[in-house]
PyMOL Python script that loads the backbone (N, CA, C, O; Angstrom):
from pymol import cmd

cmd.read_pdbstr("""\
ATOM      1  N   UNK A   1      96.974  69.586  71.515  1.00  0.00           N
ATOM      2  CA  UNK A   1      96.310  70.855  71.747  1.00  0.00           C
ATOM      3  C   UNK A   1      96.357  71.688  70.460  1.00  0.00           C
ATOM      4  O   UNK A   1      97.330  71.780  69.713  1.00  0.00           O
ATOM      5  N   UNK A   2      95.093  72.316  70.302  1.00  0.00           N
ATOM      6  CA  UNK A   2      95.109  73.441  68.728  1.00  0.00           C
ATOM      7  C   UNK A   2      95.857  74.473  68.847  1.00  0.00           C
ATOM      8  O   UNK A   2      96.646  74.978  68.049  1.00  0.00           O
ATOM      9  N   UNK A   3      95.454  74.861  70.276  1.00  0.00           N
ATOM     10  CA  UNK A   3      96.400  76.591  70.464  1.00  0.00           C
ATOM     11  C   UNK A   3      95.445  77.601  69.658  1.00  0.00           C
ATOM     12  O   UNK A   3      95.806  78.274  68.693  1.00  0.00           O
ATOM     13  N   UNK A   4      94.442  77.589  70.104  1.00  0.00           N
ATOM     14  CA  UNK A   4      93.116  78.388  69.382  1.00  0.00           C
ATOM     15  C   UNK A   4      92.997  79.521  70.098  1.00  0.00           C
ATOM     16  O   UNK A   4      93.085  79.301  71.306  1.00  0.00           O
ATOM     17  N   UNK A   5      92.804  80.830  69.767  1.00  0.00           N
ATOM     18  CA  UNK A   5      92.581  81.378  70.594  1.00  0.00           C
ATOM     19  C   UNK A   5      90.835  82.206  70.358  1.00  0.00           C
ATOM     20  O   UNK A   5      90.834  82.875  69.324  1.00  0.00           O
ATOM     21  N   UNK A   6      90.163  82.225  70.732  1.00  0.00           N
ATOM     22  CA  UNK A   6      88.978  83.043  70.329  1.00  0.00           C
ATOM     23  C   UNK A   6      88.958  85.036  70.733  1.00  0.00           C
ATOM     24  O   UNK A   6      89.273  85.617  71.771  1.00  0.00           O
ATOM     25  N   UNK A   7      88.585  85.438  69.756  1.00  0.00           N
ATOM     26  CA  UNK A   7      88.991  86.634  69.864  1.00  0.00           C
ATOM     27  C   UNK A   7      87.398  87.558  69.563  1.00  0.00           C
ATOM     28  O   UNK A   7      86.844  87.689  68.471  1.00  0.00           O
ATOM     29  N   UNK A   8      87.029  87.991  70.631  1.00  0.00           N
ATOM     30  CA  UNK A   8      85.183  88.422  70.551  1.00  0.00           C
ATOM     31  C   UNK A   8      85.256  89.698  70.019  1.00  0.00           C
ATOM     32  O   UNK A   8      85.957  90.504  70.631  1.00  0.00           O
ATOM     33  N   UNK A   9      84.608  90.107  68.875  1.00  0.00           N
ATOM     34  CA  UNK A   9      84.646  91.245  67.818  1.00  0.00           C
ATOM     35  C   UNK A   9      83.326  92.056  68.386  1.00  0.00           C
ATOM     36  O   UNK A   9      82.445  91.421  68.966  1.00  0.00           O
ATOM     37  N   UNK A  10      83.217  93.535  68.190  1.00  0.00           N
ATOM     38  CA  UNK A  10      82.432  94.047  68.343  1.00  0.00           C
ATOM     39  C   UNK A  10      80.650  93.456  67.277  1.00  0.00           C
ATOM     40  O   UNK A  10      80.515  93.082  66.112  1.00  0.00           O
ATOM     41  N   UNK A  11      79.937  93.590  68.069  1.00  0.00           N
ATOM     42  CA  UNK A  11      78.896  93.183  66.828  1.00  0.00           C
ATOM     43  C   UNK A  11      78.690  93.715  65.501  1.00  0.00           C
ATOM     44  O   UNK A  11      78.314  92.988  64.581  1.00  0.00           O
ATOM     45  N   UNK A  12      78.951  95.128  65.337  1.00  0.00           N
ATOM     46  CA  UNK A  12      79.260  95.865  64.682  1.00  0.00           C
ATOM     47  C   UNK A  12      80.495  96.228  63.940  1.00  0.00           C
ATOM     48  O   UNK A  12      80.541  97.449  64.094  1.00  0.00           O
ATOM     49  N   UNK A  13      81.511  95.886  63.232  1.00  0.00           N
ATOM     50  CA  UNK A  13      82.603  96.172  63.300  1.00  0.00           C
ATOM     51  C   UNK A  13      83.083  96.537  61.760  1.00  0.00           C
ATOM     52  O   UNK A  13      83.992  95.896  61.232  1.00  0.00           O
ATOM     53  N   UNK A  14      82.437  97.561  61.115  1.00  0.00           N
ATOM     54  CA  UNK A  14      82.729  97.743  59.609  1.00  0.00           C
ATOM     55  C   UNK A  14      84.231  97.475  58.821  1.00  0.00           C
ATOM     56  O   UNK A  14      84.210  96.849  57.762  1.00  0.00           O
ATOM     57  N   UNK A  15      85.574  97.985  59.391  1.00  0.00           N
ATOM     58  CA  UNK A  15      86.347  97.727  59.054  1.00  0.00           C
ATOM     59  C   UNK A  15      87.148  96.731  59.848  1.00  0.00           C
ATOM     60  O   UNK A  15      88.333  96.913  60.126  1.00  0.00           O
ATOM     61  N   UNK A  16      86.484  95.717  60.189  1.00  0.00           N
ATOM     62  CA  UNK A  16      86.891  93.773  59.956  1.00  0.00           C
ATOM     63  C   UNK A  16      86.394  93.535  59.144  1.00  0.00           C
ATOM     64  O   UNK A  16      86.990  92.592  58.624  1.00  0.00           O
ATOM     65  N   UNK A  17      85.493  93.822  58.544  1.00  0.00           N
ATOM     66  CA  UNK A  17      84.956  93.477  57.457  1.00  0.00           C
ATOM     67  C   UNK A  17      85.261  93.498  56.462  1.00  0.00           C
ATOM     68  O   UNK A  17      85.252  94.713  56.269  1.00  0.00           O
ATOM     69  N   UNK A  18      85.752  92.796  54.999  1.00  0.00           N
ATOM     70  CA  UNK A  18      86.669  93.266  53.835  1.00  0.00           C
ATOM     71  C   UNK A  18      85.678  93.932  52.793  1.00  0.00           C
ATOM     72  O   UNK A  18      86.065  94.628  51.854  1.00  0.00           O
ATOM     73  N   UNK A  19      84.425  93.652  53.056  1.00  0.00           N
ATOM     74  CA  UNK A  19      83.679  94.095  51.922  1.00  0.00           C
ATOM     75  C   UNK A  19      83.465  95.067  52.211  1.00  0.00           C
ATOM     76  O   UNK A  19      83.651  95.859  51.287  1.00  0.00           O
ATOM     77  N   UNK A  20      83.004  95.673  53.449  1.00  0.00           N
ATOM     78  CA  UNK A  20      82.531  96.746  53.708  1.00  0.00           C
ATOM     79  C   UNK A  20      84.051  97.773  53.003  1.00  0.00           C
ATOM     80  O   UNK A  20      83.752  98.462  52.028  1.00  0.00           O
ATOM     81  N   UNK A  21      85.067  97.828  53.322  1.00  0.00           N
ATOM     82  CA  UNK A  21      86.279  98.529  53.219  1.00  0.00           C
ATOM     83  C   UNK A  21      86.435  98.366  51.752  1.00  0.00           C
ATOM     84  O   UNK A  21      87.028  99.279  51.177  1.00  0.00           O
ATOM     85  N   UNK A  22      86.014  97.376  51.053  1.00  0.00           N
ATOM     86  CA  UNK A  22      85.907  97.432  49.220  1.00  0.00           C
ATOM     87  C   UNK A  22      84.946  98.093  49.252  1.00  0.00           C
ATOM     88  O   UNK A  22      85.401  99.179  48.892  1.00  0.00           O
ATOM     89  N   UNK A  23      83.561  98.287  49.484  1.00  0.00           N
ATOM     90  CA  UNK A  23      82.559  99.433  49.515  1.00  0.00           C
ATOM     91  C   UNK A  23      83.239 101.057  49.537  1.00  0.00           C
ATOM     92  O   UNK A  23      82.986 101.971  48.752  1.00  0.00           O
ATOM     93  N   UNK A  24      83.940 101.062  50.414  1.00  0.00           N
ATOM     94  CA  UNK A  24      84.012 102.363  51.465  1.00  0.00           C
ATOM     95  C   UNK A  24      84.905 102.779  49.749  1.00  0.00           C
ATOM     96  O   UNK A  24      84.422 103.698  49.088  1.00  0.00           O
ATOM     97  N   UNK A  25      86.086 102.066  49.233  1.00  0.00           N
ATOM     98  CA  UNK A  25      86.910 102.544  48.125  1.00  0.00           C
ATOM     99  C   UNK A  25      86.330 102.698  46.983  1.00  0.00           C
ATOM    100  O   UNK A  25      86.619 103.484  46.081  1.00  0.00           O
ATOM    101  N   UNK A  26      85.311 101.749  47.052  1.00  0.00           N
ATOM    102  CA  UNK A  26      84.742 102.264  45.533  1.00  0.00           C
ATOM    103  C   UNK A  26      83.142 103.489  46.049  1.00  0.00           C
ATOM    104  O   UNK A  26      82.502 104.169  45.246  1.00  0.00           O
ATOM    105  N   UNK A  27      82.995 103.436  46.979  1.00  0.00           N
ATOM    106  CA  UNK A  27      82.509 104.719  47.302  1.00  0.00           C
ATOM    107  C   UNK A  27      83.100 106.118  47.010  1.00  0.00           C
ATOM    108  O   UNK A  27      82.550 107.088  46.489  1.00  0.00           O
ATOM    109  N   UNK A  28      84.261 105.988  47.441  1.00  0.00           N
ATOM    110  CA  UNK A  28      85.602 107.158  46.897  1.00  0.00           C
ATOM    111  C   UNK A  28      85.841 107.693  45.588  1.00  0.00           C
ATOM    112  O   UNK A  28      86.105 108.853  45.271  1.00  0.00           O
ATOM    113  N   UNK A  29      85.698 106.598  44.828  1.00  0.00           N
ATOM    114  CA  UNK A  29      86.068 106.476  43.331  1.00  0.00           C
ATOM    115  C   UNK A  29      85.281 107.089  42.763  1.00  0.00           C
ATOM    116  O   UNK A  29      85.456 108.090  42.068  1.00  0.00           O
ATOM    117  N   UNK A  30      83.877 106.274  43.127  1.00  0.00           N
ATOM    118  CA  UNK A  30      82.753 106.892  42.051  1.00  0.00           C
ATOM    119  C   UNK A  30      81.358 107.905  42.454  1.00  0.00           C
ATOM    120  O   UNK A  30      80.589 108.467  41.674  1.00  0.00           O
ATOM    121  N   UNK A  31      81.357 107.902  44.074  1.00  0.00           N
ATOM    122  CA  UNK A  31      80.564 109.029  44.199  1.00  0.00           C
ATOM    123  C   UNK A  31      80.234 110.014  44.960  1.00  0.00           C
ATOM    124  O   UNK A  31      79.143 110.548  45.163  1.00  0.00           O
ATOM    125  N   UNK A  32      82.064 110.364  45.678  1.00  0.00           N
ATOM    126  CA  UNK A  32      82.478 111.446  46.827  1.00  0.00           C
ATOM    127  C   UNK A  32      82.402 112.568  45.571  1.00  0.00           C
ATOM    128  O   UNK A  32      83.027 112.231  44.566  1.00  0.00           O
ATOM    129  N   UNK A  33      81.966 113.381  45.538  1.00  0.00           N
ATOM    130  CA  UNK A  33      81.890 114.758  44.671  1.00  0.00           C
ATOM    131  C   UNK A  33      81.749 114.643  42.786  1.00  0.00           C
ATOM    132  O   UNK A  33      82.341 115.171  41.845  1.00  0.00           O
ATOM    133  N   UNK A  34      80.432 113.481  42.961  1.00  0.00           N
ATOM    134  CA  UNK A  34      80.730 113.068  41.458  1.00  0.00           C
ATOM    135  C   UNK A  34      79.046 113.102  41.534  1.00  0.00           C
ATOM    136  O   UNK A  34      78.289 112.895  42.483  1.00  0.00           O
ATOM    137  N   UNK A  35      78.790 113.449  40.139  1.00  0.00           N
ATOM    138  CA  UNK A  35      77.017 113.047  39.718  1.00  0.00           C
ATOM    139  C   UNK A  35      76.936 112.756  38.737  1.00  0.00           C
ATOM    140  O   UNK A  35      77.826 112.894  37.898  1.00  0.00           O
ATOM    141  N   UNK A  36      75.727 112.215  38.531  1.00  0.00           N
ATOM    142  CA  UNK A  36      75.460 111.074  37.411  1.00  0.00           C
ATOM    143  C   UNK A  36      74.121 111.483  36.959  1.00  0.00           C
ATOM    144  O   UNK A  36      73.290 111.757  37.824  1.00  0.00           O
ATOM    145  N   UNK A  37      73.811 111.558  35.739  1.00  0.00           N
ATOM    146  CA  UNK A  37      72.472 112.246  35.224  1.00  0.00           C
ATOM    147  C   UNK A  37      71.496 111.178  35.120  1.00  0.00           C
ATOM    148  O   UNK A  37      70.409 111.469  34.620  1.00  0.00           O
ATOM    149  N   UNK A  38      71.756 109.706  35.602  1.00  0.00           N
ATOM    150  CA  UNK A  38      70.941 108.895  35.425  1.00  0.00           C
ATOM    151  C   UNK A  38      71.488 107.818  35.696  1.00  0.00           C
ATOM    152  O   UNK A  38      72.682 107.687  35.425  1.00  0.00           O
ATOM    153  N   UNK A  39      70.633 106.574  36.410  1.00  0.00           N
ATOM    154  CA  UNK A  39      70.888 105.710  37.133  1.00  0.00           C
ATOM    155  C   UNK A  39      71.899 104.293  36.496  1.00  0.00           C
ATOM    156  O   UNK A  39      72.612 103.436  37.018  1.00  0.00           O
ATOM    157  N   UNK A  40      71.595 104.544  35.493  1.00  0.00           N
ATOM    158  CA  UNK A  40      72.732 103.777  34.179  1.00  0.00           C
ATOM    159  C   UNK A  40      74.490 104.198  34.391  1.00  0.00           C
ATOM    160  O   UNK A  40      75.511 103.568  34.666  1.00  0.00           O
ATOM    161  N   UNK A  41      74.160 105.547  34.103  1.00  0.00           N
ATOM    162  CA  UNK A  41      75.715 106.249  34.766  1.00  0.00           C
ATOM    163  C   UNK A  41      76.561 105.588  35.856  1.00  0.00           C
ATOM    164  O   UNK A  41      77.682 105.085  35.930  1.00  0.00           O
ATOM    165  N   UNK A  42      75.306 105.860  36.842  1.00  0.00           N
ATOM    166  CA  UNK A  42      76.060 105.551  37.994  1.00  0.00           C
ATOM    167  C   UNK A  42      76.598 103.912  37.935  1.00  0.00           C
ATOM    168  O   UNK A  42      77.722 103.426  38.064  1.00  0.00           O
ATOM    169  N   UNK A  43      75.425 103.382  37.712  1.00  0.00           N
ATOM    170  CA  UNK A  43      75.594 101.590  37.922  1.00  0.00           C
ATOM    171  C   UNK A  43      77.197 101.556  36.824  1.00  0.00           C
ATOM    172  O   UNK A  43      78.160 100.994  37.346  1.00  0.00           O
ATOM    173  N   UNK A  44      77.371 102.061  35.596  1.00  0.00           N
ATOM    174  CA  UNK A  44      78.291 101.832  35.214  1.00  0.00           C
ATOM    175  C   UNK A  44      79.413 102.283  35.520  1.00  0.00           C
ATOM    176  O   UNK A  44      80.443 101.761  35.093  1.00  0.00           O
ATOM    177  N   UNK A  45      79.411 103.407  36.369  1.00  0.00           N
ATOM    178  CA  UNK A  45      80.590 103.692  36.737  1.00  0.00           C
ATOM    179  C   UNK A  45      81.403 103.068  38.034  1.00  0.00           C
ATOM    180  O   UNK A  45      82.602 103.169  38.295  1.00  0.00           O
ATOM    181  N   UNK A  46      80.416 102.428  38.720  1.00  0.00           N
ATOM    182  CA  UNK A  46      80.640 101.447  40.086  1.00  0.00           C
ATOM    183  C   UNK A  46      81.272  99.824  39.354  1.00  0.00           C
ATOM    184  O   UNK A  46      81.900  98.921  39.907  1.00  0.00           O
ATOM    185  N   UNK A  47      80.966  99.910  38.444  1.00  0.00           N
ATOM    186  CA  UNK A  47      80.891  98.718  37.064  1.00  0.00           C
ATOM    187  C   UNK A  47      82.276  98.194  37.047  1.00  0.00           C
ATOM    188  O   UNK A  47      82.928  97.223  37.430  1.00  0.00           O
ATOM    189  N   UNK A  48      82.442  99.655  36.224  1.00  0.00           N
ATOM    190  CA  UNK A  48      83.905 100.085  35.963  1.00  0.00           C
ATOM    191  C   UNK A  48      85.051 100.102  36.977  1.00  0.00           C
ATOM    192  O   UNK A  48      86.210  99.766  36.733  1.00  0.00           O
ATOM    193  N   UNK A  49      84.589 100.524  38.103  1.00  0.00           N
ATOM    194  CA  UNK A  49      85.522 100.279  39.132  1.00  0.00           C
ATOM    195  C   UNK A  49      85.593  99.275  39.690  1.00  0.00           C
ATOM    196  O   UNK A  49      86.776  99.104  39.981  1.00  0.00           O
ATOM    197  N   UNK A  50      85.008  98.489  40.019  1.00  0.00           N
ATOM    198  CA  UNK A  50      85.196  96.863  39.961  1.00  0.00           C
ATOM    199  C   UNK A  50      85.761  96.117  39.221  1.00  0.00           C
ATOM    200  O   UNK A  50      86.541  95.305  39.718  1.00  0.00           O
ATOM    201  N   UNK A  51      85.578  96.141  37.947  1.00  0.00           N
ATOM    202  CA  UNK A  51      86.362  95.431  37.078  1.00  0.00           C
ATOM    203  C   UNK A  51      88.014  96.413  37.016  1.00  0.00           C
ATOM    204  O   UNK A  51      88.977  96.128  36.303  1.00  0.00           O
ATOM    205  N   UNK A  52      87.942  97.224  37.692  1.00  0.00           N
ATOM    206  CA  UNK A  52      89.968  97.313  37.417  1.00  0.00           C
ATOM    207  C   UNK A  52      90.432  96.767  38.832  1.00  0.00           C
ATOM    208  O   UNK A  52      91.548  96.258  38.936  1.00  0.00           O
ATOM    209  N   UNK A  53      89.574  96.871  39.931  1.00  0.00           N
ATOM    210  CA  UNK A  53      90.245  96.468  41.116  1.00  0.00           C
ATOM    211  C   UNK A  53      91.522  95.594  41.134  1.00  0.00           C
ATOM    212  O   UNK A  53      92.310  95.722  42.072  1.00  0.00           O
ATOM    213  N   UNK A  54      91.792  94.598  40.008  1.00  0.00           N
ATOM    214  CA  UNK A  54      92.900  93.965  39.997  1.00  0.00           C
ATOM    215  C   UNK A  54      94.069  94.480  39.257  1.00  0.00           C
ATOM    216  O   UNK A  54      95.155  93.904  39.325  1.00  0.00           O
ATOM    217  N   UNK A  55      93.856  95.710  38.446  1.00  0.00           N
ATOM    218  CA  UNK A  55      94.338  95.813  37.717  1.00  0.00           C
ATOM    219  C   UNK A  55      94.831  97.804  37.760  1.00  0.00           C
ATOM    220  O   UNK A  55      96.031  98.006  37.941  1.00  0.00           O
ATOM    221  N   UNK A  56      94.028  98.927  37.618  1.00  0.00           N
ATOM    222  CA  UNK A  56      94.331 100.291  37.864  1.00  0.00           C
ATOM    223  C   UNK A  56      94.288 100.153  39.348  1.00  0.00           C
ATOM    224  O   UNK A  56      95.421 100.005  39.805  1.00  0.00           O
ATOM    225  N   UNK A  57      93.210 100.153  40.372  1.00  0.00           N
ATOM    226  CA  UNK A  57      93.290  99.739  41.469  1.00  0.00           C
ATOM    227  C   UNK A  57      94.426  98.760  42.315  1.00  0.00           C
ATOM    228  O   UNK A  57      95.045  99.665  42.874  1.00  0.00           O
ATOM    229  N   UNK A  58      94.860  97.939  42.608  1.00  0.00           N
ATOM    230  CA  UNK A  58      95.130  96.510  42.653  1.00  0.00           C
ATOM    231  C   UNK A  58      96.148  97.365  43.781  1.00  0.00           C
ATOM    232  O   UNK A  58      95.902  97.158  44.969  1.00  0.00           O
ATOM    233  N   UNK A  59      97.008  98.087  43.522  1.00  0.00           N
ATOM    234  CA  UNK A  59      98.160  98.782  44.419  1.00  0.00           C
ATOM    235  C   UNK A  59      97.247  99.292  45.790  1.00  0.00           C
ATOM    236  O   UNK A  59      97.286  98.852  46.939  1.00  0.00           O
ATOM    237  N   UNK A  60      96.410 100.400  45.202  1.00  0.00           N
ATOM    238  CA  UNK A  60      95.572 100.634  46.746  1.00  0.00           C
ATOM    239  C   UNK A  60      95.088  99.413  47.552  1.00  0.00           C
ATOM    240  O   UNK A  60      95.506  99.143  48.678  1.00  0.00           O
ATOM    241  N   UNK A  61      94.027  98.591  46.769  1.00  0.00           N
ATOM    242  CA  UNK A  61      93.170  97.396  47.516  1.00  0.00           C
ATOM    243  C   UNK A  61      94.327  96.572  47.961  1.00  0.00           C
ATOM    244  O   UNK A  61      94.085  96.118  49.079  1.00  0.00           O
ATOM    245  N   UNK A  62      95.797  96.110  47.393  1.00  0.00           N
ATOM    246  CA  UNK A  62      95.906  95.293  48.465  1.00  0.00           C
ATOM    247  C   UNK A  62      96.610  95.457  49.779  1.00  0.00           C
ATOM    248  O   UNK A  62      96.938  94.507  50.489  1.00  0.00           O
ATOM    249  N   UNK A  63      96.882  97.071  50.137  1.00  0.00           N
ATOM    250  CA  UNK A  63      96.974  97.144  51.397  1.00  0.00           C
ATOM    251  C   UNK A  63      95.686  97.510  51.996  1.00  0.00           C
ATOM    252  O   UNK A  63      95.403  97.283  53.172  1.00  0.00           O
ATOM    253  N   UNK A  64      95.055  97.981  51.302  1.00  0.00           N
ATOM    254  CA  UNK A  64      93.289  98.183  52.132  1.00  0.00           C
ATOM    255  C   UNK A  64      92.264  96.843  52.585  1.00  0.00           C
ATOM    256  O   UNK A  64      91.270  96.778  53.309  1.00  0.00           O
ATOM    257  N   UNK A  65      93.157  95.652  51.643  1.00  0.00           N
ATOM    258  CA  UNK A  65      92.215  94.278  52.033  1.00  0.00           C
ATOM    259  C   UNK A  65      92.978  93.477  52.443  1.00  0.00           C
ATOM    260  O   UNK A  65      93.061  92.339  51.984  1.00  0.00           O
ATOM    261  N   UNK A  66      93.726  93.957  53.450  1.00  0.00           N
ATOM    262  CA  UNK A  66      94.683  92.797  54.090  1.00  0.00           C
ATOM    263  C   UNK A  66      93.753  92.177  54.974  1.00  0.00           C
ATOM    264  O   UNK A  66      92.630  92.621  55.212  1.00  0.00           O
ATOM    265  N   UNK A  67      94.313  91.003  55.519  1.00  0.00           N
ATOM    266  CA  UNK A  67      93.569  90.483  56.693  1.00  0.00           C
ATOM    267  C   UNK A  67      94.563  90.325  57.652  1.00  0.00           C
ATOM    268  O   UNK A  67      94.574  89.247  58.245  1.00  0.00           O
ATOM    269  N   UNK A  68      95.648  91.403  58.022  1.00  0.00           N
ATOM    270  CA  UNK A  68      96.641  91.512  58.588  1.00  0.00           C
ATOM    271  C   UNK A  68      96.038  92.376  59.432  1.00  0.00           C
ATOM    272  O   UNK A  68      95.655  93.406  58.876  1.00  0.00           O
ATOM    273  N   UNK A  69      95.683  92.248  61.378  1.00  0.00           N
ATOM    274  CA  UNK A  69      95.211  93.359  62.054  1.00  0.00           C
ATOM    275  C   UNK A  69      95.494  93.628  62.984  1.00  0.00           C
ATOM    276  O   UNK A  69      96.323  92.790  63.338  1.00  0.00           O
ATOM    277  N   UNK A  70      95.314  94.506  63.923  1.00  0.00           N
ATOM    278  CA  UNK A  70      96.382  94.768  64.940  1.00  0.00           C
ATOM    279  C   UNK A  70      95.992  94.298  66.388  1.00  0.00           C
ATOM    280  O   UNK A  70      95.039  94.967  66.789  1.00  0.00           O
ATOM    281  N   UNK A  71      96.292  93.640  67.033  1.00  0.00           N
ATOM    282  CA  UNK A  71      95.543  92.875  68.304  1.00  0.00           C
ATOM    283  C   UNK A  71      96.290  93.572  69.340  1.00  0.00           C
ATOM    284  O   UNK A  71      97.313  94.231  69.151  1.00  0.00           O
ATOM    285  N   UNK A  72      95.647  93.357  70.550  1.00  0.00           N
ATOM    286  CA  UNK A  72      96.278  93.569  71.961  1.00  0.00           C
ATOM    287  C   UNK A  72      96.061  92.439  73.054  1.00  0.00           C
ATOM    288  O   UNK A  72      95.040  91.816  73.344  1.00  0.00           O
ATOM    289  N   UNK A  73      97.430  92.369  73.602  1.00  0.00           N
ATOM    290  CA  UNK A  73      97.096  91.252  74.264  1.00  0.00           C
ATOM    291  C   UNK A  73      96.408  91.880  75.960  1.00  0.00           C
ATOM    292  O   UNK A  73      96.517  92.933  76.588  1.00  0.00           O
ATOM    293  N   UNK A  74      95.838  90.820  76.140  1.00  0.00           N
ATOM    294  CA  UNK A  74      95.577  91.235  77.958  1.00  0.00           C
ATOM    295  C   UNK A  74      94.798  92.642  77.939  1.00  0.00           C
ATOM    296  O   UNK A  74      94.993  93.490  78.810  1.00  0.00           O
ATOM    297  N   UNK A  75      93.879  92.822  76.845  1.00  0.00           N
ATOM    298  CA  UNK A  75      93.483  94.121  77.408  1.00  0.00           C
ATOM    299  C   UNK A  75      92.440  94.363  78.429  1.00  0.00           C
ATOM    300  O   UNK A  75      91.636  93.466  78.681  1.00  0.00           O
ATOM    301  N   UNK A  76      92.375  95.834  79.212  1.00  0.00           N
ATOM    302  CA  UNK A  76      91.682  95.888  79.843  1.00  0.00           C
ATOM    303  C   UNK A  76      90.189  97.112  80.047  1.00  0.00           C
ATOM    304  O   UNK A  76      90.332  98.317  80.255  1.00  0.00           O
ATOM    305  N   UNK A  77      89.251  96.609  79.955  1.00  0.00           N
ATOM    306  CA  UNK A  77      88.369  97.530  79.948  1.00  0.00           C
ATOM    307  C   UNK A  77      88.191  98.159  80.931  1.00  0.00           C
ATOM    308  O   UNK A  77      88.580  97.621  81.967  1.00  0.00           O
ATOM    309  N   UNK A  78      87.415  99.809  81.065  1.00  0.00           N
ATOM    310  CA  UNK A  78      86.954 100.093  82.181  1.00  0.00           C
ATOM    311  C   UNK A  78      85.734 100.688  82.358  1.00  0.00           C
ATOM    312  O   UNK A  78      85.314 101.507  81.541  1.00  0.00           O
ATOM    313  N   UNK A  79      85.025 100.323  83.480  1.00  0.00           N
ATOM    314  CA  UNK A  79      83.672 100.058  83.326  1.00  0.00           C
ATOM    315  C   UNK A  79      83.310 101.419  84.041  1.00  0.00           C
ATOM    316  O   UNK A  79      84.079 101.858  84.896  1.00  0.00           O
ATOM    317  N   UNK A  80      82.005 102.182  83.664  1.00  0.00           N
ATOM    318  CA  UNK A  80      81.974 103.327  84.768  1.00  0.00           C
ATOM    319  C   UNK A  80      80.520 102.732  85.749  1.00  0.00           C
ATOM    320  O   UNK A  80      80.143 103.361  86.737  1.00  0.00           O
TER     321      UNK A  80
END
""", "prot")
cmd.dss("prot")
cmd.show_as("cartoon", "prot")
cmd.util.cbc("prot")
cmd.orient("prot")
């Protein structure tokens, strides 16, 4: 026996998702209260934050990209 268990995700589910949650941080970084005089700017500054992710970054992302998540067993819905 595998001991598999299947576990049905919302169809929608942004943060299961790891990219979306690398989006959401470098959203933060480079353009929560920030402007850019031209579309070069910006692309490079999203650039820039990508390439440190392992490195200035690396402490935040790797508790933000765990694939460590929190389950419940036996749960129960209720329907109206």
């Amino acid at each position: 026996m595998l001991n598999i268990e299947l576990l049905f995700l919302p169809p929608y589910s942004p943060n299961l998702n790891i990219i979306e949650r690398l989006w959401k941080f470098v959203k933060k970084q480079c353009l929560y209260s920030k402007y850019y005089s031209n579309f070069g700017k910006l692309k490079e500054a999203i650039q820039g934050c990508l390439n440190n992710t392992h490195t200035l970054h690396k402490k935040a992302l790797d508790s933000l990209l765990t694939l460590k998540f929190q389950t419940f067993k036996k749960s129960q819905f209720m329907h109206s």
